[in-house]
VEXFI-229579 format. One record per residue (C-alpha): residue number from 1; residue in three letters; x negated, y, z. Coordinates in nm, 4 decimals. Example, Ala and Ser with C-alpha at 12.3 -4.5 7.8 and 13.67 -1.06 7.14 Angstrom:
{resi: 1&resn: Ala&x: -1.2300&y: -0.4500&z: 0.7800}
{resi: 2&resn: Ser&x: -1.3670&y: -0.1060&z: 0.7140}
END
This chain:
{resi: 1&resn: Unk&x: 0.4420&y: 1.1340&z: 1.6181}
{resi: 2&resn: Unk&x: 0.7554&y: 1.0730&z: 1.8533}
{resi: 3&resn: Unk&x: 0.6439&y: 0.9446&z: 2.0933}
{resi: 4&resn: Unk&x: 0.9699&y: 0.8365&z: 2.2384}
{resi: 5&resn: Unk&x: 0.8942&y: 0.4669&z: 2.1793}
{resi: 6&resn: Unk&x: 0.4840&y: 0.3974&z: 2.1632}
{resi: 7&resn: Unk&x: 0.5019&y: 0.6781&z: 2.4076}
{resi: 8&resn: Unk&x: 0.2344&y: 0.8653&z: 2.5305}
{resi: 9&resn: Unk&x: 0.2094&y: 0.6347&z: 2.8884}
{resi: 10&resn: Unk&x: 0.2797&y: 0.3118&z: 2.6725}
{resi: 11&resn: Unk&x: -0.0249&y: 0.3985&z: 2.4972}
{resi: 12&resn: Unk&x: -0.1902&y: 0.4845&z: 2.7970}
{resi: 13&resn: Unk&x: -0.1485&y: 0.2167&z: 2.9691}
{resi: 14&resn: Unk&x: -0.1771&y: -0.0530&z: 2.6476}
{resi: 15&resn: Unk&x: -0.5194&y: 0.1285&z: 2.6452}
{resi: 16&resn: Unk&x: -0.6309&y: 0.0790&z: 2.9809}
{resi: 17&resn: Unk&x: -0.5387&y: -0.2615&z: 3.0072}
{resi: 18&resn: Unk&x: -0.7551&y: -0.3618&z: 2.6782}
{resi: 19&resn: Unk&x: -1.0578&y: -0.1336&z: 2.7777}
{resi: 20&resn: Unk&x: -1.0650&y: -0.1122&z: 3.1595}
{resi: 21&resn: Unk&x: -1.1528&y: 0.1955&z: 3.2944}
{resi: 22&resn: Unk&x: -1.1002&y: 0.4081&z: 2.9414}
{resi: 23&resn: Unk&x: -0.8977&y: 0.6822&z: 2.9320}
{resi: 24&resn: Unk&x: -0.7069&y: 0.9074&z: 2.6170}
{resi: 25&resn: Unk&x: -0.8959&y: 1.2288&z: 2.5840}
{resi: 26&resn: Unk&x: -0.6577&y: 1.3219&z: 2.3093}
{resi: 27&resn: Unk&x: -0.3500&y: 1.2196&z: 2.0922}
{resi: 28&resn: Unk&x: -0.1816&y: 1.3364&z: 1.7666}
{resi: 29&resn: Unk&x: 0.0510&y: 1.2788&z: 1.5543}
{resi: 30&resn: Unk&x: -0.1348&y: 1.1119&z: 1.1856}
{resi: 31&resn: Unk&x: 0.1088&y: 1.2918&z: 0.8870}
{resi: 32&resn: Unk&x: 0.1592&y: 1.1303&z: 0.5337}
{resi: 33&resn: Unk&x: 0.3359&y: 0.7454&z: 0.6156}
{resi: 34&resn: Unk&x: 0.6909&y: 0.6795&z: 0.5792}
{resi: 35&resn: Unk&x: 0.6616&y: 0.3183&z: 0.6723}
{resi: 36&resn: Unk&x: 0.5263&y: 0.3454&z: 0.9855}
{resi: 37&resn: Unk&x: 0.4658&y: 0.6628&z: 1.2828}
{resi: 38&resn: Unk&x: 0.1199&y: 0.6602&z: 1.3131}
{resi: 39&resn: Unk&x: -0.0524&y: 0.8388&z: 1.6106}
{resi: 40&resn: Unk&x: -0.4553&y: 0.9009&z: 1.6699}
{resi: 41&resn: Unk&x: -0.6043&y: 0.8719&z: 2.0234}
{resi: 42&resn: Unk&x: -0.9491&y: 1.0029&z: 2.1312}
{resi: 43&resn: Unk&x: -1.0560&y: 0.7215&z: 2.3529}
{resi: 44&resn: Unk&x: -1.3050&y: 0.7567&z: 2.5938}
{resi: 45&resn: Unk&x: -1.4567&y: 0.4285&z: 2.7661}
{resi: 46&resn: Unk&x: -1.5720&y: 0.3267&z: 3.1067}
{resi: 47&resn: Unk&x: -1.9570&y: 0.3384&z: 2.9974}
{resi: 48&resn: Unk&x: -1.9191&y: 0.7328&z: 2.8455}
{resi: 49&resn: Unk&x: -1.8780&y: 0.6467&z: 2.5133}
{resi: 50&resn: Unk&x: -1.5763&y: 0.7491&z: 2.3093}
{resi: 51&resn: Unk&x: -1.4244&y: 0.5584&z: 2.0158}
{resi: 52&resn: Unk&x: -1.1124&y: 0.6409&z: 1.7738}
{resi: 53&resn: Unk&x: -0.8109&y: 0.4841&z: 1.7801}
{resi: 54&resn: Unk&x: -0.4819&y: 0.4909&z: 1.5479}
{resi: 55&resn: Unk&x: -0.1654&y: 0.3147&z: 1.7124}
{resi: 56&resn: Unk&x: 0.0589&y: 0.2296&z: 1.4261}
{resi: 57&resn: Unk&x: 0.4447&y: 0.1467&z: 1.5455}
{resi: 58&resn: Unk&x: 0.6263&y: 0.0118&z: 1.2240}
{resi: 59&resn: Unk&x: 0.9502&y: 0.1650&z: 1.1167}
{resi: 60&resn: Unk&x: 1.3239&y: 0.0475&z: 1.0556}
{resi: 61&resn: Unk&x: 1.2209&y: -0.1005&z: 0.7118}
{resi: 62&resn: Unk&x: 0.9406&y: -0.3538&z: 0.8111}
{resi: 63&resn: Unk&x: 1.1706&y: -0.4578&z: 1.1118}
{resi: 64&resn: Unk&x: 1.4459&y: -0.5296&z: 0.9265}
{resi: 65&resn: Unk&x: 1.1847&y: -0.7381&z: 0.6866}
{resi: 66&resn: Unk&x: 1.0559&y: -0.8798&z: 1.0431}
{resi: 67&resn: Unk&x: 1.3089&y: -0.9396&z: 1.2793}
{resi: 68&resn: Unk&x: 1.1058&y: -1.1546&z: 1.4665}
{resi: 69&resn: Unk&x: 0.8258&y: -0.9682&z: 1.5624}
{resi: 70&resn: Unk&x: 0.6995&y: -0.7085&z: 1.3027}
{resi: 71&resn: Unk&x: 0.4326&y: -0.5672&z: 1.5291}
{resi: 72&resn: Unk&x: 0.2550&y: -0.9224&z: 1.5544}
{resi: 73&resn: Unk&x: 0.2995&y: -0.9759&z: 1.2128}
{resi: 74&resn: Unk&x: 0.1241&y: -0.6446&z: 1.1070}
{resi: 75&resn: Unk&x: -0.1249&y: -0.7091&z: 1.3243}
{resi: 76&resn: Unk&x: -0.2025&y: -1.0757&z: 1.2183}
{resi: 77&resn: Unk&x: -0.2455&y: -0.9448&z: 0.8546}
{resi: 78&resn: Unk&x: -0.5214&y: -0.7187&z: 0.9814}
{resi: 79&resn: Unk&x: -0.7351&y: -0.9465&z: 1.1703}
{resi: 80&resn: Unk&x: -0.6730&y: -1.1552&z: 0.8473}
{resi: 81&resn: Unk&x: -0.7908&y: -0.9261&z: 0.6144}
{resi: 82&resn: Unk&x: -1.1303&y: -0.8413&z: 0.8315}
{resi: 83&resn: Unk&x: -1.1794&y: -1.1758&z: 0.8782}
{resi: 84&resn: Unk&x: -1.2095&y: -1.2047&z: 0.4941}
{resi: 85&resn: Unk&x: -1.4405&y: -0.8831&z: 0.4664}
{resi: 86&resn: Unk&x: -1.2093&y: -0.6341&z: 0.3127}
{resi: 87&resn: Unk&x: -1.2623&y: -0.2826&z: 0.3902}
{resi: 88&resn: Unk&x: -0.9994&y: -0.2160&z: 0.6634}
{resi: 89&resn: Unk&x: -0.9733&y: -0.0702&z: 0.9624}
{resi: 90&resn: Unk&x: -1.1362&y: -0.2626&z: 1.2176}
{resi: 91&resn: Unk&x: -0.8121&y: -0.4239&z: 1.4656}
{resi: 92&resn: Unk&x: -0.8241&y: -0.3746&z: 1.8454}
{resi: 93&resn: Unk&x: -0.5266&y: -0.5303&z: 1.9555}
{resi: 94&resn: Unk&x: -0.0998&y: -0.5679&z: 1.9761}
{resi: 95&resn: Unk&x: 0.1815&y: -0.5103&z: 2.2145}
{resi: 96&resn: Unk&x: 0.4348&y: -0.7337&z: 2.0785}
{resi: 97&resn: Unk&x: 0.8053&y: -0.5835&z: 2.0117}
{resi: 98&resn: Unk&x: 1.0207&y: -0.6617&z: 2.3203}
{resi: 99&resn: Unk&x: 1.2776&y: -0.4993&z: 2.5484}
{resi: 100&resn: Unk&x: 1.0867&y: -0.1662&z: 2.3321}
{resi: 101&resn: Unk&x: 0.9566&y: -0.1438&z: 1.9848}
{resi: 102&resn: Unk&x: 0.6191&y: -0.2792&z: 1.9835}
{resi: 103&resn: Unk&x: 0.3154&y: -0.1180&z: 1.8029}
{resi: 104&resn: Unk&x: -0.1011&y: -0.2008&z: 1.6948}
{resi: 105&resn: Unk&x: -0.3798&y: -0.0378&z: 1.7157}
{resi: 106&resn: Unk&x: -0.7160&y: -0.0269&z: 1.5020}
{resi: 107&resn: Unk&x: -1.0187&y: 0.1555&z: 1.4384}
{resi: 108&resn: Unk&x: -0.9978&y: 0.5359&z: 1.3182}
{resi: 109&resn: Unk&x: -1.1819&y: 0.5165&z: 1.0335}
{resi: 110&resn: Unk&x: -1.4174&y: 0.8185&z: 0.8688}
{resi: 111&resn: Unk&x: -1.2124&y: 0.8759&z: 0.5630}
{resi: 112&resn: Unk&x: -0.9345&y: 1.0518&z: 0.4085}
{resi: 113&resn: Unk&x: -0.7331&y: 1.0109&z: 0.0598}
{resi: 114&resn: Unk&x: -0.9342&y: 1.1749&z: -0.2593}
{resi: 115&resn: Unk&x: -0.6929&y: 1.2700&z: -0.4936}
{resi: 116&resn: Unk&x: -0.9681&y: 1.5021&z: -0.6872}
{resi: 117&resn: Unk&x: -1.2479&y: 1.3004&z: -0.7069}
{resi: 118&resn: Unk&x: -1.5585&y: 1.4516&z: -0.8662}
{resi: 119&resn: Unk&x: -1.6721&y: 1.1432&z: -1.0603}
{resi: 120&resn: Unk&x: -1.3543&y: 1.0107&z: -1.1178}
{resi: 121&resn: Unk&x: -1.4798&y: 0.7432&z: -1.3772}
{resi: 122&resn: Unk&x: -1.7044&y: 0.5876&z: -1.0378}
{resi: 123&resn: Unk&x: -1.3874&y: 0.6278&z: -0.8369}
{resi: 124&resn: Unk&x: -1.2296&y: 0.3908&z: -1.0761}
{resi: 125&resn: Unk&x: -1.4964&y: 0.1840&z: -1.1034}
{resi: 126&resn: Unk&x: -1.4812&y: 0.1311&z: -0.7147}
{resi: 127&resn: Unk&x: -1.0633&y: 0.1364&z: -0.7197}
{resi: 128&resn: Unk&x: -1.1027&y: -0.2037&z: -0.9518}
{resi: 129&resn: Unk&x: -1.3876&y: -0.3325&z: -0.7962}
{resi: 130&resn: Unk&x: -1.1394&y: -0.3219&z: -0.4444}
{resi: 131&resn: Unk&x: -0.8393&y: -0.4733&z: -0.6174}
{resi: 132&resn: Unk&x: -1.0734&y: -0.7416&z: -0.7990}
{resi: 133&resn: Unk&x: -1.1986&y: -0.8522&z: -0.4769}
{resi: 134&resn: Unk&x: -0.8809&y: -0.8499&z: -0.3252}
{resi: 135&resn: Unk&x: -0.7481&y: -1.0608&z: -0.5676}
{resi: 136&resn: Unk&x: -1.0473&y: -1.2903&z: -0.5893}
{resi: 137&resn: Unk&x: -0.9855&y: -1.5058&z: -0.2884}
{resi: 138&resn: Unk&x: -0.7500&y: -1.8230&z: -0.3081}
{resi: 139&resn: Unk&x: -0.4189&y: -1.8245&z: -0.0722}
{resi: 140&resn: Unk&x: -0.4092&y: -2.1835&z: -0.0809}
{resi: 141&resn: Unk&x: -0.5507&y: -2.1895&z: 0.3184}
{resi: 142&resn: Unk&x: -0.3402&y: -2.2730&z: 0.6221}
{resi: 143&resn: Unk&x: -0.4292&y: -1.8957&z: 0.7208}
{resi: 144&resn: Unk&x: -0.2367&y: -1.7631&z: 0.4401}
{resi: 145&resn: Unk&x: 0.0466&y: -1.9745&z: 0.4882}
{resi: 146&resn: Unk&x: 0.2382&y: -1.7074&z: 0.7731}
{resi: 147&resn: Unk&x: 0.2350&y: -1.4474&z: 0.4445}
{resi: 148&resn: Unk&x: 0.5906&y: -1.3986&z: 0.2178}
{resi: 149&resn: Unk&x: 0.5362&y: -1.4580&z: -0.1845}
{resi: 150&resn: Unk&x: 0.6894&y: -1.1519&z: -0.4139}
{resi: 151&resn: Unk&x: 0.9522&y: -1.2636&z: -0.6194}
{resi: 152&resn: Unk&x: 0.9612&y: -1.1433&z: -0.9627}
{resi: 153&resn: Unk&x: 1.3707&y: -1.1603&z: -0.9244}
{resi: 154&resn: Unk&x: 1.5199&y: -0.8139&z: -0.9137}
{resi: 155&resn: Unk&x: 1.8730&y: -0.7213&z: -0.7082}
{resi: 156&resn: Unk&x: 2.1080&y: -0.5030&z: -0.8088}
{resi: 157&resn: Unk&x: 2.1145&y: -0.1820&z: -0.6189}
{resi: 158&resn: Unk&x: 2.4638&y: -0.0832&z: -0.4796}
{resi: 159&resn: Unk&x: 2.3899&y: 0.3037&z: -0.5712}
{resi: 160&resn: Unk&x: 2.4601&y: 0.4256&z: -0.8951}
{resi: 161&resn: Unk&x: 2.1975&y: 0.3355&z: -1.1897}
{resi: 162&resn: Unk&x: 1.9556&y: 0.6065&z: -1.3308}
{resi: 163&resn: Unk&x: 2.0719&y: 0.6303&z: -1.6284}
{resi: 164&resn: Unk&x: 1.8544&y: 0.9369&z: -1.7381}
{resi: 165&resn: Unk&x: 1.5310&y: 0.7546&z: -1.6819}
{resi: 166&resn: Unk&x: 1.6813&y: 0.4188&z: -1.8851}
{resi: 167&resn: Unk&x: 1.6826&y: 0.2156&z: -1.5726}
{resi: 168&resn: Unk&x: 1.9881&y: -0.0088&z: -1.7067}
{resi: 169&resn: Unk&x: 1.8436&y: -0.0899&z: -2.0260}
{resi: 170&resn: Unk&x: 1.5203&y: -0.1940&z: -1.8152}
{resi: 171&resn: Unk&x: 1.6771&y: -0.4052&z: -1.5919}
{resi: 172&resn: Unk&x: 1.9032&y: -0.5697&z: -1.8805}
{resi: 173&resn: Unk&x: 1.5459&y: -0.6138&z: -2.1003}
{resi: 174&resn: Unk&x: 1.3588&y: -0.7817&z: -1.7591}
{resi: 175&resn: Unk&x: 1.7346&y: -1.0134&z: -1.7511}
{resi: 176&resn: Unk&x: 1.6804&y: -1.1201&z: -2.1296}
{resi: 177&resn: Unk&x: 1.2864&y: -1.1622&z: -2.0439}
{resi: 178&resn: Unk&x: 1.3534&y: -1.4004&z: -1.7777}
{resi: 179&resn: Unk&x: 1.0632&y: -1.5393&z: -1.5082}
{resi: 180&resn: Unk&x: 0.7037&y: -1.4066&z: -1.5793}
{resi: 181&resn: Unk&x: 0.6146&y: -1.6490&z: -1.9034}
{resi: 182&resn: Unk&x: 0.2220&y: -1.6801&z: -1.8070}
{resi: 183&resn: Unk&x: 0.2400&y: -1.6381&z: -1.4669}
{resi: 184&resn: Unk&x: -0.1223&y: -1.6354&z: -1.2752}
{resi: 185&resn: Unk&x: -0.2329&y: -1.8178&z: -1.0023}
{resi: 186&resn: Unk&x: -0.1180&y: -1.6634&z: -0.6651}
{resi: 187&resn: Unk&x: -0.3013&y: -1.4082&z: -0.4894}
{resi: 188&resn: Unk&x: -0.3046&y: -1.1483&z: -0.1986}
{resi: 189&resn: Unk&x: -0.1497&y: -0.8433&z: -0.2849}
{resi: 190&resn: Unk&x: -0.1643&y: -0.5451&z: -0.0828}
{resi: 191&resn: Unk&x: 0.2063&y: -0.4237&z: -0.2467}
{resi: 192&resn: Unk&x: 0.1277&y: -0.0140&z: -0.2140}
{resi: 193&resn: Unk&x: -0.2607&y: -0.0236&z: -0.3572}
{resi: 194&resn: Unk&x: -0.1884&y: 0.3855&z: -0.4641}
{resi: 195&resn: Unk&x: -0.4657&y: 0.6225&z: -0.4054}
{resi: 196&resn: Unk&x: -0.3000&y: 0.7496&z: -0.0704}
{resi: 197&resn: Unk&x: -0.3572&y: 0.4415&z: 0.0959}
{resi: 198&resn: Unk&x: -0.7446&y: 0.4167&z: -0.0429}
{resi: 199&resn: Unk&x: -1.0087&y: 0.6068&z: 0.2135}
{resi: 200&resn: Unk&x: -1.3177&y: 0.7914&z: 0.1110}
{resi: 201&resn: Unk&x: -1.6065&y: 0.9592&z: 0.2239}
{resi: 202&resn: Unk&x: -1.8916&y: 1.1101&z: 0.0260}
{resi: 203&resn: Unk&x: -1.7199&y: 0.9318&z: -0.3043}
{resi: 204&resn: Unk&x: -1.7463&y: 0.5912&z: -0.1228}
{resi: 205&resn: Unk&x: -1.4537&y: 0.3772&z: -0.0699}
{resi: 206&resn: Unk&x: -1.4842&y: 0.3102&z: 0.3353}
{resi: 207&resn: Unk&x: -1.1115&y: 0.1690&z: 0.3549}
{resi: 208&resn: Unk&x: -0.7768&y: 0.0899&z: 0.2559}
{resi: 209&resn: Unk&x: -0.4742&y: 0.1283&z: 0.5358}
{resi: 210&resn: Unk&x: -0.1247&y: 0.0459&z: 0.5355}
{resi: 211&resn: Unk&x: -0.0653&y: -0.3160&z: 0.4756}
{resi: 212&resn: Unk&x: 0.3080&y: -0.3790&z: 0.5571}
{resi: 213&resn: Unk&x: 0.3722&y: -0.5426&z: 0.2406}
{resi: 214&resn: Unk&x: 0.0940&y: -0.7664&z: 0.2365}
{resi: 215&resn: Unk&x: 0.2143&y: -1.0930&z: 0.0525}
{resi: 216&resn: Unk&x: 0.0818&y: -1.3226&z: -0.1969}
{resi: 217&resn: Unk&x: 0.2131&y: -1.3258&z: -0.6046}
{resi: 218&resn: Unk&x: 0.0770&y: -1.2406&z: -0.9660}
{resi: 219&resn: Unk&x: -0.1950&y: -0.9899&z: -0.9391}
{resi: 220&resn: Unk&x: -0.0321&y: -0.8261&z: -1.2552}
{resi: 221&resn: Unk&x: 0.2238&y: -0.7106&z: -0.9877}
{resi: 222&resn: Unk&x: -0.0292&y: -0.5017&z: -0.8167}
{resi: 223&resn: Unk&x: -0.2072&y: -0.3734&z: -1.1121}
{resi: 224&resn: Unk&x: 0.1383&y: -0.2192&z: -1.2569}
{resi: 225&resn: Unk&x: 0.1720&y: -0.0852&z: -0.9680}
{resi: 226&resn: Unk&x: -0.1905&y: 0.1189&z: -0.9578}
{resi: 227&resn: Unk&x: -0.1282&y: 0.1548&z: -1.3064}
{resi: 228&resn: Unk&x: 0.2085&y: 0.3948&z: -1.2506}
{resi: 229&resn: Unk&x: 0.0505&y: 0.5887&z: -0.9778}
{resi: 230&resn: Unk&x: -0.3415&y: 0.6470&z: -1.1545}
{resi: 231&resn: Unk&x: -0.1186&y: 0.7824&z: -1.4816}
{resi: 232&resn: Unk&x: 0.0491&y: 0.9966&z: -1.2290}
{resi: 233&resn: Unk&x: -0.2209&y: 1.1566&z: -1.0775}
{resi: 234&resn: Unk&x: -0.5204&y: 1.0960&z: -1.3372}
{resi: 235&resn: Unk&x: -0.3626&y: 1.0006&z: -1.6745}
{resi: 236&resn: Unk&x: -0.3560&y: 0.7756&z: -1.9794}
{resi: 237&resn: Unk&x: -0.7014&y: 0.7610&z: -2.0251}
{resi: 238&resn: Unk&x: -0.7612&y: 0.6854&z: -1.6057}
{resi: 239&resn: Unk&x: -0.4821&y: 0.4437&z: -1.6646}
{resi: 240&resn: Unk&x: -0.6449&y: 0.2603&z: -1.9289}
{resi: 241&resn: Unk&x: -1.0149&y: 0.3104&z: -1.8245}
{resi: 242&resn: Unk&x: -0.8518&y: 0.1106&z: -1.4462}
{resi: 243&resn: Unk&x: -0.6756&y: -0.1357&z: -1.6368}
{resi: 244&resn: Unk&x: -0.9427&y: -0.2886&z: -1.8443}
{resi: 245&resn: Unk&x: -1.2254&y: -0.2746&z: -1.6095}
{resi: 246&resn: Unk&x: -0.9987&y: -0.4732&z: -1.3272}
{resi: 247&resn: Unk&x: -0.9566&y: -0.7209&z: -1.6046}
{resi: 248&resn: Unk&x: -1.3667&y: -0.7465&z: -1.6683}
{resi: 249&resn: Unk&x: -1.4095&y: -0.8145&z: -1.2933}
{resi: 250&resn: Unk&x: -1.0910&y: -1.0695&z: -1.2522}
{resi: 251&resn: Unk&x: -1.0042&y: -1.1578&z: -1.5909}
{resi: 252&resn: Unk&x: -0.6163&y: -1.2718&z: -1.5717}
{resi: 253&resn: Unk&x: -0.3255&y: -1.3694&z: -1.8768}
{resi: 254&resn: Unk&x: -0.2432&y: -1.0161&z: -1.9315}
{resi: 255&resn: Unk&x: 0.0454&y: -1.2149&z: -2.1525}
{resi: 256&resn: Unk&x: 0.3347&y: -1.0526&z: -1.9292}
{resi: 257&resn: Unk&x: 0.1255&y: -0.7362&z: -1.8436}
{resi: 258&resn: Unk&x: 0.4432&y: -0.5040&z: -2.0309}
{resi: 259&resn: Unk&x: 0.7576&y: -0.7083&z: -1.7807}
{resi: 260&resn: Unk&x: 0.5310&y: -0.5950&z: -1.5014}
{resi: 261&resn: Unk&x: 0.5244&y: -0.2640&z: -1.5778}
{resi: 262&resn: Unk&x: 0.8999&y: -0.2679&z: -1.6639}
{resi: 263&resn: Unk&x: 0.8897&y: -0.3842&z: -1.3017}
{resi: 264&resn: Unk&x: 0.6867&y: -0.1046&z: -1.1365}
{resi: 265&resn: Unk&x: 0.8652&y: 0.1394&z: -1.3334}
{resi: 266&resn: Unk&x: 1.1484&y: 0.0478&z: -1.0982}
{resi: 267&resn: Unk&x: 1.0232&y: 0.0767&z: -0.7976}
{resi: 268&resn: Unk&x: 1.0368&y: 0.4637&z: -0.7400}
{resi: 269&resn: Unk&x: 1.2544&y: 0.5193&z: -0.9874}
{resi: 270&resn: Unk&x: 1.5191&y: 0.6330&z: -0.7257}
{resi: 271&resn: Unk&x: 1.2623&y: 0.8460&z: -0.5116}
{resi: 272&resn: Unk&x: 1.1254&y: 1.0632&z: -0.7419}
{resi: 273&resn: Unk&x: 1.3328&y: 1.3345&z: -0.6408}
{resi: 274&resn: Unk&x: 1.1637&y: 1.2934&z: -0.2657}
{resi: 275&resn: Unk&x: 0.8078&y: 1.2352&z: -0.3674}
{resi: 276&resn: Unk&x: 0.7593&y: 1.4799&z: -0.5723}
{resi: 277&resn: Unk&x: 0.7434&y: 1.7466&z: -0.3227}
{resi: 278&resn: Unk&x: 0.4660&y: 1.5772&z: -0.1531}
{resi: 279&resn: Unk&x: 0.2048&y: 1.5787&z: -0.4162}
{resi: 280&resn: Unk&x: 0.1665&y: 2.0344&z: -0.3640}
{resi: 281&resn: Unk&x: 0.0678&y: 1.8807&z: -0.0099}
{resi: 282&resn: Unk&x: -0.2114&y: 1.6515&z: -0.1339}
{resi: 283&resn: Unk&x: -0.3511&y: 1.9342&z: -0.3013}
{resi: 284&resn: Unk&x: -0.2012&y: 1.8283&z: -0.6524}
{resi: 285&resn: Unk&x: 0.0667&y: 2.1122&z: -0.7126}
{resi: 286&resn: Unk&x: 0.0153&y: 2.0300&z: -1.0695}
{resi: 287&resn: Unk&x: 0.2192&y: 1.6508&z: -1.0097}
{resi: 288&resn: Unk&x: 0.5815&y: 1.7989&z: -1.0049}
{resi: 289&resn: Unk&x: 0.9071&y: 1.6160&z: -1.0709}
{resi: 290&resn: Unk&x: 0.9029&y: 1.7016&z: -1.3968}
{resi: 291&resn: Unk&x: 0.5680&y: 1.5273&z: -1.4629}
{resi: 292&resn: Unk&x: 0.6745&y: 1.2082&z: -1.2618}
{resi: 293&resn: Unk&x: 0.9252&y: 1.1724&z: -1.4772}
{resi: 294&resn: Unk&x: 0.7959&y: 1.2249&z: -1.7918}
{resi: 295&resn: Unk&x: 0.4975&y: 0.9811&z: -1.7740}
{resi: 296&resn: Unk&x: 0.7801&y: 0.7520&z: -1.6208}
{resi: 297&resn: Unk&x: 0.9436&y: 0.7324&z: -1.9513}
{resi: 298&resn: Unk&x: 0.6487&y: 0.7199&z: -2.1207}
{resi: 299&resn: Unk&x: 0.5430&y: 0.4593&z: -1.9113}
{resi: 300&resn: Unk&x: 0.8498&y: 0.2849&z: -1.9957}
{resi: 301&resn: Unk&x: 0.8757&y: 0.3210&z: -2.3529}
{resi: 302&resn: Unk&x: 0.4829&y: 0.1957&z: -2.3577}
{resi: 303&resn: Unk&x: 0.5711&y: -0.1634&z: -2.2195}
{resi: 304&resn: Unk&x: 0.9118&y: -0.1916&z: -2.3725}
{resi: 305&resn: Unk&x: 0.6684&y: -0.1826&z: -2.7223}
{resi: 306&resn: Unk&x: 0.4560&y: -0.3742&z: -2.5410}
{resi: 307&resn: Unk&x: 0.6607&y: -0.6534&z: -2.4605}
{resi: 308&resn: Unk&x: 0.6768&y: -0.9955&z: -2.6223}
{resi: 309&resn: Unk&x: 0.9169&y: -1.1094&z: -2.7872}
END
């Protein structure tokens, strides 16, 4: 991490003001976000004991999505989310954006991303059990009300279309397609549920990080969104195996399952080119470009078959 805004004597001192007495025994940088710079502290307290820390200072995106106070808002979706029992890192506490940017801090949780999971058929089961829960409380509460709803409604990007991965004709079919026909009652989405962002340890899910885009909407949303990334990473069959246990635990109108997919199919479809380099980092040299984009278009041409008419 830079430290040149959550710097190391902002942290410091954030730190010693919300545990008197505690001191950082060590800080480093945490690699692998984009949305956020993440940094890890080794926190020792007044009584001895020592306790991890992540301070998490979001990035140009979420403060353009946040202008009023991203760091608070981050933060108030964490202490929501523990509040309802999901696995996430425990919250410790917020200094608010100001005169500097502002950042949070939670637990460091025992965990790290499994992209080769032994049993990956129980890793699945546990990935939908997650998103089923997730999805299984009702936003209807006063505490929910703070959160944004995703739109359906696409923009046009201003950069050039890619054409090579039909993302015109997509768009054009979603146009025709018009508004979700069966849409599902509203629920809490996490908006980046990929394996990345899912924490393990001894095959157990302990937690799931990075909540910027926490919002309410249609859980099919979410679940074409895990869909894209499991076929990446563990193929059709994970893909399908996902897919129809989430919809055992949560069952949902799966009647515009196909325009969701047309939907998730868009949202990388301009970054493949910079994500595929990362997966040889994670330990999966086998996901290159060339496989992102062919399970892309297979993706594609699945739900454009898919779709109703």
């Amino acid at each position: 991490m830079s430290h040149k805004t959550a710097g190391g004597d902002r942290l410091a001192e954030a730190v010693a003001r919300h545990w008197p007495g505690s001191v950082i025994c060590r800080m480093w940088p945490l690699a692998g976000g984009i949305s956020a710079t993440t940094t890890a502290l080794q926190v020792q307290l007044a009584d001895g004991s020592e306790i991890g820390v992540v301070a998490r200072e979001p990035g140009d995106w979420a403060r353009k999505q946040h202008p009023e106070g991203v760091s608070g808002h981050e933060f108030r979706c964490q202490e929501l989310l523990a509040n309802l029992g999901l696995p996430v890192p425990e919250p410790y506490f917020v200094v608010p954006d100001g005169g500097e940017h502002g950042f949070f801090t939670v637990a460091l949780v025992d965990g790290r991303p499994d992209f080769h999971p032994a049993d990956l058929p129980d890793h699945l089961e546990q990935y939908a059990q997650f998103a089923s829960r997730m999805h299984g409380y009702p936003v209807t509460g006063q505490e929910f009300s703070f959160l944004e709803e995703e739109s359906w409604v696409l923009t046009m990007p201003t950069r050039e279309l890619r054409h090579a991965l039909r993302e015109g004709e997509i768009r054009e079919v979603m146009r025709a397609y018009g508004p979700p026909r069966r849409p599902n009652p509203r629920v809490l989405r996490h908006g980046d549920l990929w394996p990345g962002n899912m924490l393990w340890r001894e095959g157990r899910l302990v937690s799931v990080i990075d909540w910027e885009n926490l919002a309410v909407g249609d859980p099919l949303d979410e679940i074409s969104v895990c869909r894209l990334d499991i076929l990446w990473l563990f193929g059709k069959e994970a893909m399908d195996s996902f897919t129809s246990r989430y919809f055992e635990l949560h069952p949902a109108d799966m009647t515009d399952m196909a325009f969701w997919d047309l939907r998730a199919s868009l949202r990388l479809i301009n970054a493949l080119e910079h994500i595929a380099p990362e997966y040889p980092k994670l330990g999966r040299a086998d996901v290159t470009l060339e496989h992102l984009q062919s399970l892309h278009r297979w993706f594609v041409d699945q739900a454009l078959a898919a779709l109703p008419s």
